[in-house]
C-alpha positions as CSV (number, residue, x, y, z in Angstrom):
1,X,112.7,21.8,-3.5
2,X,110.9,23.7,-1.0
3,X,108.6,25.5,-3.7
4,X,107.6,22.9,-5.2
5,X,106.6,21.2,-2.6
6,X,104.7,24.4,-1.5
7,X,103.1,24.2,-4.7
8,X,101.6,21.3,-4.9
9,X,100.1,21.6,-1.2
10,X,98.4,24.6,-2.5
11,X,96.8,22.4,-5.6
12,X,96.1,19.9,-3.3
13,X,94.3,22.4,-1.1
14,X,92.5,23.4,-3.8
15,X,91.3,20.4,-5.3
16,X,90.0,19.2,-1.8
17,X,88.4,22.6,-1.7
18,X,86.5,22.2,-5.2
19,X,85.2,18.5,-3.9
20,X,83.3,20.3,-1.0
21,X,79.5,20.4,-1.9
22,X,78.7,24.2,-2.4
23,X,75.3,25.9,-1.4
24,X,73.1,25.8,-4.3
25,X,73.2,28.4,-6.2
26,X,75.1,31.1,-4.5
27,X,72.5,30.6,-1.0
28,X,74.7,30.5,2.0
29,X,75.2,27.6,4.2
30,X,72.4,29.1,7.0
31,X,70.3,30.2,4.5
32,X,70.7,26.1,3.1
33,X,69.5,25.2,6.4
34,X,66.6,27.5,6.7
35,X,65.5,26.7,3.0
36,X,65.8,22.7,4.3
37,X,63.8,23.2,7.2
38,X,61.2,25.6,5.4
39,X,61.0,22.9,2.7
40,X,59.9,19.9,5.6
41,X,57.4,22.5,7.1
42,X,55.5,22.7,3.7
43,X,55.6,18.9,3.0
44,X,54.0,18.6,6.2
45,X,51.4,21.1,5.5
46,X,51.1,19.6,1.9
47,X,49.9,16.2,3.5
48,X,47.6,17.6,5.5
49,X,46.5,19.5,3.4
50,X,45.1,16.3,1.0
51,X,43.4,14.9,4.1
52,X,41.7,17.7,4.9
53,X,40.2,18.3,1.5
54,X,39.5,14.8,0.9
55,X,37.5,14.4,4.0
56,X,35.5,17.8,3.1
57,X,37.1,19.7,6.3
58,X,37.3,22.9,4.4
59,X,38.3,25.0,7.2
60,X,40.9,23.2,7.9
61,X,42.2,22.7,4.0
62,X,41.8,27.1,3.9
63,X,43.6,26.6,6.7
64,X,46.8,24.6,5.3
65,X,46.7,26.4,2.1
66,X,47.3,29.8,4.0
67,X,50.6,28.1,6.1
68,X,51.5,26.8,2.3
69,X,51.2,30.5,0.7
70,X,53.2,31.8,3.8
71,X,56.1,29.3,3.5
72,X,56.0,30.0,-0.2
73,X,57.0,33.5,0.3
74,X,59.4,32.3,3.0
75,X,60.7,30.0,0.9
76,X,61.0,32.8,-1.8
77,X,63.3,35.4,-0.2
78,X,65.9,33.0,0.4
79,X,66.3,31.7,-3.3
80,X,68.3,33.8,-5.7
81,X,65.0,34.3,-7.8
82,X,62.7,34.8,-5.6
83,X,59.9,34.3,-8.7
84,X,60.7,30.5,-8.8
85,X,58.0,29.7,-6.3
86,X,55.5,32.1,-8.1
87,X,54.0,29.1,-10.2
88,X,53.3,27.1,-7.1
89,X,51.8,29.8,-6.3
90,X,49.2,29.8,-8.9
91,X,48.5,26.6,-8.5
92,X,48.5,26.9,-4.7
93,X,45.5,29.5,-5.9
94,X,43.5,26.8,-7.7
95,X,43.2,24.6,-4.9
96,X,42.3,27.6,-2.6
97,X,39.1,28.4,-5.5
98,X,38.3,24.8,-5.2
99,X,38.2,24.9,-1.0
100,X,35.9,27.4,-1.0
101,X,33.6,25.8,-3.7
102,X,33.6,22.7,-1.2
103,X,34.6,21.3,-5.0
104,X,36.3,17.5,-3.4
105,X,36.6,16.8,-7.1
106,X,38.2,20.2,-8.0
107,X,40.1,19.9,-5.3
108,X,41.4,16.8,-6.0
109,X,42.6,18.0,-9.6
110,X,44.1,20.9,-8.2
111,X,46.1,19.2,-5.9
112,X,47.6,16.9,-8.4
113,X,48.8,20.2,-10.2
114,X,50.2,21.7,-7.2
115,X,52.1,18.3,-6.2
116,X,53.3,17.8,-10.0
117,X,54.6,21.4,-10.2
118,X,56.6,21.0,-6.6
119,X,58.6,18.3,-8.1
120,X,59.4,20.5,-11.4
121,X,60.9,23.0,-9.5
122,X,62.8,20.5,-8.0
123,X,63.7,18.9,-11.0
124,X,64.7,22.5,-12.3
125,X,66.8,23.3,-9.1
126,X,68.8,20.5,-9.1
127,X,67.0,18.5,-6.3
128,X,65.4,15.9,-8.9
129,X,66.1,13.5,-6.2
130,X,63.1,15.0,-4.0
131,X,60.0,13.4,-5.5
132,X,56.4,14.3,-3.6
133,X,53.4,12.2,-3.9
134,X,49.9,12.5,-2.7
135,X,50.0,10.9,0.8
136,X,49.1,7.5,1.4
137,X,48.3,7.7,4.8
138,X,47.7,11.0,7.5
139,X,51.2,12.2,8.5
140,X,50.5,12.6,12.5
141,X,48.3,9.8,14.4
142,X,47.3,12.8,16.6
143,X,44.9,14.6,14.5
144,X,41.8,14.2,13.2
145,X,41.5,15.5,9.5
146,X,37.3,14.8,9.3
147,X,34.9,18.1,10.2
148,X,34.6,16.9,13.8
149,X,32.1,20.2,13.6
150,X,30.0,19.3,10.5
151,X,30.0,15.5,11.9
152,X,28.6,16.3,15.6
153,X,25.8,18.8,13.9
154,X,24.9,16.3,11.8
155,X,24.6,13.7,14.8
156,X,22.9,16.1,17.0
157,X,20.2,16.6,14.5
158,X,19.7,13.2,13.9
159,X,20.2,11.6,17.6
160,X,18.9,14.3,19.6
161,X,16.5,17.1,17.1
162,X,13.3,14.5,17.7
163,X,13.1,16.0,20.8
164,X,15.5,19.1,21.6
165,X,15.9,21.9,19.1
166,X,19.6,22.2,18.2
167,X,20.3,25.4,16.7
168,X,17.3,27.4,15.4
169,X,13.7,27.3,17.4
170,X,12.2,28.6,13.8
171,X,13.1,26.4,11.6
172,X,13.3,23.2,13.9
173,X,9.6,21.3,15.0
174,X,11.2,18.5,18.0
175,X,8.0,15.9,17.6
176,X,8.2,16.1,22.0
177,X,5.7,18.5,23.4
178,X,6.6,20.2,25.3
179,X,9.8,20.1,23.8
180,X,13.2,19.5,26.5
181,X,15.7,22.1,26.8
182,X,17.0,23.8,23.7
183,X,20.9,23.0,22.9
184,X,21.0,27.0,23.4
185,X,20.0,26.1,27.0
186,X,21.5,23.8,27.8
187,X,25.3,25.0,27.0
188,X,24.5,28.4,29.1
189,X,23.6,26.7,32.1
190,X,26.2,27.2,34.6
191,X,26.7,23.7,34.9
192,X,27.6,23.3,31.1
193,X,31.5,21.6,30.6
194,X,32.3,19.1,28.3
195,X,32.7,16.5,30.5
196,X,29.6,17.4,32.2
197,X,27.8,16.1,28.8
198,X,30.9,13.4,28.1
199,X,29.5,11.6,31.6
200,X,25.7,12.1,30.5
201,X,26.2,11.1,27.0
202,X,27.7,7.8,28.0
203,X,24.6,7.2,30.9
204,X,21.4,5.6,30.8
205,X,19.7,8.6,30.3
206,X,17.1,7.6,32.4
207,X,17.0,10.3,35.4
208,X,16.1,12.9,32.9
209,X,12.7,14.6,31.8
210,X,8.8,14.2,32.5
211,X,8.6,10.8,33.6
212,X,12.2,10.0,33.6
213,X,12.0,8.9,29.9
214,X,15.0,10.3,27.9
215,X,15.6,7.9,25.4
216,X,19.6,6.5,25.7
217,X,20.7,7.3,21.6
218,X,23.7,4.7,22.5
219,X,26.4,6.6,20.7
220,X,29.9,5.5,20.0
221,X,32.9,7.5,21.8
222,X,33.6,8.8,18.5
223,X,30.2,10.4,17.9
224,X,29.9,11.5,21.6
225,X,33.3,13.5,21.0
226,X,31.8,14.9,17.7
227,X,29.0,16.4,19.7
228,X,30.7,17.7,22.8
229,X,33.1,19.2,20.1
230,X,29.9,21.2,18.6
231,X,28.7,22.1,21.4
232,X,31.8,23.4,23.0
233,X,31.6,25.7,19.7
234,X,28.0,26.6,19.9
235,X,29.5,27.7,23.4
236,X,31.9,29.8,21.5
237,X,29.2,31.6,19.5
238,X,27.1,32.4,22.3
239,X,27.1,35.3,23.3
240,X,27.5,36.4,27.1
């Protein structure tokens, strides 16, 4: 009776053994978990990417796409064929081409493609269950996915070019003569720092000037922070 017994322990062993969910397809329990988390990574940088591109950040879409083609070769040497991820890939290439065409409509298209070909290799891989969409809304509330840039150039040519120059004394005709202090001047004073111009931006403007007669542009917080962000890069650019 005793081998019997023995016996069917060692079935029972084994059937318990063949109900245990196995890695997929021969990838080892930490490589499983480094696949997972890789996988999260890119759907994060997959939203943000649509955002940025949408909103005509550019360098921050060339950005994401570059942390998308890195993950993708992550992602690759821990599959059994590593040349599964090779057509998103290509497609990952299309949106690039579109980014740097500053295409939103191409880019748009492209997208699509990339998102529709993520959920075929999931279909093909088993995971079918895993279904990505173009985000509905930005996934973090702490970032901001327009060109802050492009938006406080654009603002400091129209609230503040009738009278300074903002980038380039050649091409730029202020209608005040003499004209105040260039945007060049004014970030290499020693006195420059962004909260400096924060605390001016949000004054009266009415200490400033010949006849203390700066007009007040009475911008919102959002467009102050566009142009302290510009000129903080102008800052960048200088050079010392």
């Amino acid at each position: 009776m005793r081998l019997p017994a023995l016996l069917i322990a060692a079935i029972l062993t084994a059937v318990a053994a063949s109900n245990v969910e196995a890695p997929a397809q021969g990838t080892s329990v930490g490589g499983s978990a480094a696949l997972s988390d890789l996988m999260t990574r890119l759907q994060l940088q997959h939203a943000k990417l649509w955002f940025a591109g949408k909103l005509s950040n550019w360098s921050l879409a060339n950005y994401e796409t570059l942390q998308l083609d890195d993950g993708l070769e992550r992602v690759s040497k821990l599959l059994p064929d590593p040349a599964r991820t090779a057509p998103a890939k290509l497609q990952l290439q299309a949106v690039r081409q579109a980014i740097q065409q500053k295409d939103v409509a191409g880019f748009t298209k492209a997208y699509s493609a990339l998102t529709d070909e993520c959920n075929s290799c999931h279909r093909a891989s088993g995971f079918a269950a895993i279904t990505i969409q173009v985000p509905l809304r930005p996934p973090v509330e702490n970032q901001l996915f327009v060109d802050q840039i492009a938006e406080g150039r654009a603002q400091a040519h129209g609230s503040c070019g009738t009278c300074h120059i903002v980038e380039d004394a050649a091409k730029e005709s202020p209608a005040y003569r003499p004209s105040p202090p260039s945007f060049l001047e004014i970030i290499n004073r020693p006195s420059f720092s962004p909260d400096a111009i924060r605390q001016f931006l949000t004054s009266s403007h009415r200490r400033l000037g010949p006849d203390q007669a700066m007009p007040n542009p009475r911008l919102a917080d959002y467009q102050i922070d566009a142009i302290v962000a510009y000129l903080e890069t102008l800052k960048a650019r200088s050079p010392r």
